[in-house]
C-alpha positions, 0 to 999 in steps of 0.5 A: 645728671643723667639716668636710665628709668626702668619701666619694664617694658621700656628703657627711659634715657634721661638726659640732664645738664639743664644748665648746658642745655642737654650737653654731653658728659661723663653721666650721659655717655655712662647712661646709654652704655647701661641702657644699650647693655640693658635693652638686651633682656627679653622683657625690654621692647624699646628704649626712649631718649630724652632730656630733663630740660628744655632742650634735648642735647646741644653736643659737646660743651665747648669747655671740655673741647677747649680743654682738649686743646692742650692733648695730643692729637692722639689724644683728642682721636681716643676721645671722639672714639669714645663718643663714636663707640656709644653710637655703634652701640645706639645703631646696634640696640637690638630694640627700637630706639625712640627719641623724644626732642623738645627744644631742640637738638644740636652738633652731637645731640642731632647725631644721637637723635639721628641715631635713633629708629624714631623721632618725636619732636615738640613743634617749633624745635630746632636741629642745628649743625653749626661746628662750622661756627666754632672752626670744628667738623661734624662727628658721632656719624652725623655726616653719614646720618645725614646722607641716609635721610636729607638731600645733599644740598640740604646737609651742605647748608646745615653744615656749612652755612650753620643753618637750622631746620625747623621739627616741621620741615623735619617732620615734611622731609619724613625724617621726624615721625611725628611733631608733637605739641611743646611738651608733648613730645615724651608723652607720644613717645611713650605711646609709640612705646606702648604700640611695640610692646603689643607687637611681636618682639622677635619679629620686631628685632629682626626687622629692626636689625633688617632696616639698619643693616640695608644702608649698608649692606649690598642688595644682593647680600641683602636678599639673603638676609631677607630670605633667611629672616623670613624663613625662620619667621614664618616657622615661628609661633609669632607668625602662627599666631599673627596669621590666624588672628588676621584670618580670624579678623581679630586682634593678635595676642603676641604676649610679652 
């Protein structure tokens, strides 16, 4: 139902469950974890996510949640911790992650495209955070995802009114990288993926880690990781090689 492919190079989440529309299970959660443990060897520059269907994931599929009706609320917190571990993990990969969106993404599955360090959505696809139509609340961070790249009136009205937003108004916000033609989306993924395996891998990583950490971090607290990051790059062999490649006016070789 879900799969990680190794590509060498890169990391392919699969997702499946075509017949509930990408949306969340066992298999899923169990491919992220293997794929974020994965993505920790040196030869692993990016990992993609993406769906087997024709829809990238539509959340938590409402059976399960009526069936955890019958929990304690105990219960029904250790559940949604669960789902909030795998997107720690997400937002700690130490690669870049890039999702790869056709259809559309809802509830749960925006939070794992908003998880990602970049977007590629199939052009007329659909983002949707429509819980408020079921009684239900937002969750996997999706409240915090949404503060760092959408007006707050624009959350408000996917939120609290179920309105969906379109992968080109996305793509005019600068939260969606690239808006792909249906049934493209995988395929620019993939050349994304290319791209950074030519890149320097370390200097990758670091900024990575810089970016996702500064929404968070104090700019002061920030500073210095910036300095810290920079000094131990530019003594490295990846700036040896960039540098001279520019002055050279040709292109760098980072190797793998």
């Amino acid at each position: 139902m879900a799969r990680v492919e190794d590509k060498g190079d890169r990391l392919i989440i699969w997702n499946g469950n075509a017949a509930r529309r990408g949306a969340l299970s066992p298999e899923l959660y169990a491919a992220l974890a293997e794929a974020m443990r994965r993505a920790e060897e040196p030869r692993v520059r990016a990992v993609i996510l993406t769906s087997e269907g024709d829809f990238f994931c539509a959340g938590g599929d409402l059976n399960v949640l009526i069936e955890r009706r019958k929990l304690s609320e105990t219960a029904r917190r250790a559940r949604v911790d669960d789902l909030h571990d795998l997107i720690r993990a997400l937002r700690a990969c130490p690669v870049p992650l890039i999702a790869a969106i056709e259809g559309g993404a809802a509830g749960a599955g925006l939070s794992l495209a908003l998880a990602c360090d970049l977007i590629i959505a199939a052009a007329g696809a659909k983002f949707t955070a429509a819980y408020v139509k079921a009684g239900l609340v937002p969750d996997a961070g999706l409240t915090a995802s949404m503060a760092r790249c959408l007006p707050r009136p624009l959350a408000m009205e996917m939120c609290l009114l179920a309105q969906a937003v379109s992968a080109e108004r996305m793509g005019a916000l600068g939260v969606v990288n690239e808006v792909a033609a249906p049934g493209e989306a995988f395929a620019r993924a993939m050349v994304l993926a290319d791209s950074l395996a030519q890149g320097p891998r370390d200097a990758q990583r670091v900024i990575r880690a810089l970016v996702a950490d500064s929404y968070e971090t104090p700019q002061a607290q920030q500073l210095d990781a910036e300095r810290d990051a920079m000094a131990r790059a530019a003594g490295g062999a990846e700036a040896a090689e960039g540098i001279a490649a520019f002055l050279e006016k040709r292109a760098p070789e980072f190797g793998s």
